[in-house]
C-alpha positions, 0 to 999 in steps of 0.5 A: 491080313486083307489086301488094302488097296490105294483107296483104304490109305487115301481115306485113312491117311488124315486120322492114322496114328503114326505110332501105330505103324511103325516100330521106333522113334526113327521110322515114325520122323522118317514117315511124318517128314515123309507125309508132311514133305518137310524132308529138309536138307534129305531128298532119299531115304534107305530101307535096311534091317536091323543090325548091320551097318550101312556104309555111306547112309546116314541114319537121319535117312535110313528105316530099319525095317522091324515088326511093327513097321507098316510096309503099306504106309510106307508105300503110300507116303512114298507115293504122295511125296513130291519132294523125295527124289531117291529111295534106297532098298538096301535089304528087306527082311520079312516079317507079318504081312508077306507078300500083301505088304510088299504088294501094297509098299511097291504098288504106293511107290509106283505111283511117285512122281518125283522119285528119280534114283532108285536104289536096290542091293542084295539079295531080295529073292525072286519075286522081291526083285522083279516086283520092283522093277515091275514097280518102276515100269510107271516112274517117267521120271526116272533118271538112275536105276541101280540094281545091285547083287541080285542075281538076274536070272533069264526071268529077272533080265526078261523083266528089265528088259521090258521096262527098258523097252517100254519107253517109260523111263528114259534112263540117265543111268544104269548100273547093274552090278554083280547080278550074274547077266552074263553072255546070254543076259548080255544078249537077252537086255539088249534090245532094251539097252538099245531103246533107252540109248537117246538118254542113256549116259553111265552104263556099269555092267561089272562083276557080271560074268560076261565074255567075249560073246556078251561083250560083242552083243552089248557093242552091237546094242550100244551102237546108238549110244551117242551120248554115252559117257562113262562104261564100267565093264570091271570084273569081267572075264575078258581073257579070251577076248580079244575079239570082244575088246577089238570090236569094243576098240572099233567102235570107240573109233567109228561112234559119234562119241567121246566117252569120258571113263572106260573102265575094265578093271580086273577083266584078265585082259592080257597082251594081245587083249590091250593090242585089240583095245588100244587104239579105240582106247586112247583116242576116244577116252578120257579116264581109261582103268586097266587096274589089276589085269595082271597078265599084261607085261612090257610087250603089251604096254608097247602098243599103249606107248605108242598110242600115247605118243599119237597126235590124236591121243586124247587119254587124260588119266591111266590107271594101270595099277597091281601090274606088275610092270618092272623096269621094261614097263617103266621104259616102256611107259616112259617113252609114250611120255615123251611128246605127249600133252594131254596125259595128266595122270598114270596111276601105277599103284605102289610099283616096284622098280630099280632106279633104272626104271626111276632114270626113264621116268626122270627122262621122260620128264626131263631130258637135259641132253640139251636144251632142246630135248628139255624143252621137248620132254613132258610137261604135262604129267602131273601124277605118276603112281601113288608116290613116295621116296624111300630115304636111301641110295635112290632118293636122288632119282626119287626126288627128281621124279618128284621135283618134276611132277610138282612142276608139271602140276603147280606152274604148268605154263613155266614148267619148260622153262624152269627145267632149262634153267635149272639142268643148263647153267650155260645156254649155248647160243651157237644154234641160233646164229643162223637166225641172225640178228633177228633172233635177238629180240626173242632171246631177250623175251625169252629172258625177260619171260623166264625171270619171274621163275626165280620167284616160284616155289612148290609145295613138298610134302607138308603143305605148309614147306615150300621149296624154291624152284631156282636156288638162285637170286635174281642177280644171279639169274640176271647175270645169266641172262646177260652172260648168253645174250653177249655170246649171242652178240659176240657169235654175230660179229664173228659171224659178221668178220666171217661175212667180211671176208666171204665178201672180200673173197667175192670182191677179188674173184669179181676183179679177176673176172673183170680183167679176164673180160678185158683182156679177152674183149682187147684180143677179140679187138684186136683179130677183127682189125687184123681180119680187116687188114687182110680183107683189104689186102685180099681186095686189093690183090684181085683188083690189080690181078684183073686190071693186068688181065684186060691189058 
């Protein structure tokens, strides 16, 4: 077959038949929408092959590529829309026509102008793959790339990483999934990640065999990533890099970025790896997933505790889940809730502990030593684990659990206060007597807040069930309230006897104070007349001595 260039289609497009180009009803309604750009409500369209089934891909949108099918057209058309937004290049079998087809379908792609997400999966082979990205390095547009099971070799990351660095698109996101970069792929793409950094917000680089050394090379790259929002660094081997995680953590610190979702999912990190990550971690995430590293144990999850319970934490989910976190890990978790107020999820998975575990967690949400640790217990925690209670001796636990994290989740502003008045029927006023009779009017607010919590109710399991919070009416909780608020009153005027006394005390000391002055002030009185009298003796002495002395 000829090689056709632009030209041959452009003059040819108005009589093509498009029956004649390709090899059933739905590739032909796929390329008439294409060329009228009558796409309606589909904005992408996916190439697969016969046969398999493509999850996710409806097949209003998906050309199976058989003999018969003209790749060139299809390029051209692909080309001309201004509508289609995505293409999808799910695999390509190969059949009559080669490498010429394939050259005339990318070179007729290269030419979009309104392509903005482009899709490739599979194993596509050498040439296939790099002649696509070779494609894209004329698409300014471009704002997703996804490039996915394709085995990037030193040449294919060579070929990325001069598209990156052309400038031409200025990527929103990047996912290279399961292409084998590692480190020296890694090393070898980063001065390209470096150029599209400006734009650049979702980078996923899972499943690709990177260590320490690629992980600390791709830190360094995306040093200018200021508007970075989500990583995806899954499937690595991360468990002799702690170093790697450290410099990661380091620069979550020191970056001008608050990333939303950092995900090592299944990266071997172990105790001393999360000791590295977590401050940069915790502080600097919103969504952090460190499901399936399997060697970290209680003693790592210590240094994740004690970030929760940081003032800068700013972690709002946590996925932790098939770590195998025993009761120790329970404990351990459930002291980093306490105090924490952002942490709206920890995902563990289906966990297995004893009720010792369920007591700590039940705690950390409820504390009912006394109604000031109630009131400093959790109140934001809304999911725990994919939760469910067993009929059994623990259900009572379970359901408290349960009962709390529906609080936390359905009436978050009244958590605080539903939990004081369902676990202390009795409110001791004796620690606000200090406060005098200026405490009364916010004891009678506070009542007067709380009231309408007899009236809330949360969703059970059946949406359709609801349950009460208080299993009280609202007389009862009134008698309540007026039962505490005359402790108060009656602690006050004991109070006020006690000060009675106190001054009465005070009054009599005055009194003896007052007599003792007196009596002292009468006796000094009294010497200085005495002192007086005996001056006047003393003078009159001398004088009767001088007088017998001049006679």
């Amino acid at each position: 077959m000829d090689h056709r260039y632009y030209n041959y289609y452009e003059a040819n497009a108005a009589d093509i038949s498009l029956e004649d180009i390709t090899s059933s009803e739905q590739n032909k309604q796929i390329l008439r929408r294409l060329r009228d750009d009558d796409l309606g409500w589909h904005d992408s369209i996916a190439l697969g092959r016969e046969g398999p089934f493509y999850f996710g891909v409806g097949n209003s949108r998906l050309l199976r590529v058989r003999e018969g099918d003209d790749l060139g057209w299809l390029g051209y058309f692909i080309g001309r829309s201004v509508k289609l937004q995505g293409l999808e290049i799910l695999d390509l079998p190969e059949h009559e026509g080669g490498e010429q087809q394939m050259h005339a379908f990318l070179d007729g792609v290269a030419r979009s102008q309104s392509i903005q997400r482009v899709q490739v999966n599979e194993q596509l082979g050498e040439y296939l793959s790099t002649a696509i990205l070779r494609a894209l390095g004329n698409m300014t547009q471009l704002e997703e790339l996804f490039y996915n099971r394709n085995n990037l070799d030193s040449n294919g990351c060579s070929v990325l990483r001069t598209l990156l660095e052309s400038g031409a698109c200025k990527l929103k996101e990047l996912w290279l999934y399961n292409d084998n970069i590692g480190d020296d792929g890694v090393a070898a793409l980063a001065s390209g990640l470096r150029s599209i950094a400006p734009s650049l917000k979702t980078l996923g680089l899972s499943w690709n065999s990177i260590g320490n050394d690629g992980l600390s090379a791709l830190v360094a790259a995306l040093e200018s990533c200021t508007g970075l929002e989500i990583l995806d660094l899954s499937g690595n081997d991360f468990s002799l890099a702690a170093a790697g995680l450290g410099t990661l953590s380091k620069w979550l610190q020191t970056a001008v970025l608050n990333l939303d979702e950092l995900r090592l999912r299944e990266c071997g990190i172990d105790d001393e790896g999360l000791q590295a990550l977590t401050e940069g971690a915790t502080n600097h995430c919103k969504d952090l997933n460190l499901s399936g590293n399997d060697s970290i144990t209680a003693s790592g999850l210590r240094y994740l505790s004690t970030s929760l319970q940081s003032d800068t934490c700013r972690l709002e989910n946590l996925l932790i889940g098939s770590i195998n976190i025993g009761d120790d890990g329970a404990e351990v978790l459930a002291r980093g809730l306490i105090g924490n107020k952002v942490l709206r999820c920890l995902d563990e998975g289906d966990i297995a502990i004893t009720p010792v575990g369920w007591y700590a967690f039940s705690t950390a949400l409820c504390d009912t030593s006394s109604v000031n640790n109630t009131y400093l217990s959790n109140h934001t925690v809304q999911e725990l684990f994919n939760y469910s209670y067993d009929e059994d001796e623990e259900e009572d636990i379970q359901k408290s659990v349960f009962l709390y994290l529906k609080l936390n989740k359905e009436h978050p502003e009244d958590a605080a206060v539903c939990k004081i008045l369902m676990n202390h029927t009795h409110l001791d006023m004796t620690p606000l007597l200090l406060w005098e009779l200026k405490f009364l009017p916010l004891a009678v607010g506070w009542f007067e807040r709380a009231k309408h919590c007899t009236t809330l109710s949360i969703d059970e399991d059946d949406p359709d069930n609801t349950k009460r919070v208080l299993e009280e009416s609202e007389e009862v909780f009134q008698s309540r309230a007026l039962t505490a608020l005359y402790e108060f009153i009656r602690g006050m005027t004991e109070k006020v006897l006690e000060r009675r006394d106190e001054l009465a005390l005070v009054a009599a000391c005055d009194d003896k104070i007052a007599m003792v002055k007196e009596e002292s002030d009468r006796k000094i009185t009294q010497l200085e007349d005495e002192n007086k009298r005996l001056r006047g003796i003393l003078k009159s002495m001398r004088n009767a001595l001088d007088k017998a002395l001049k006679e």
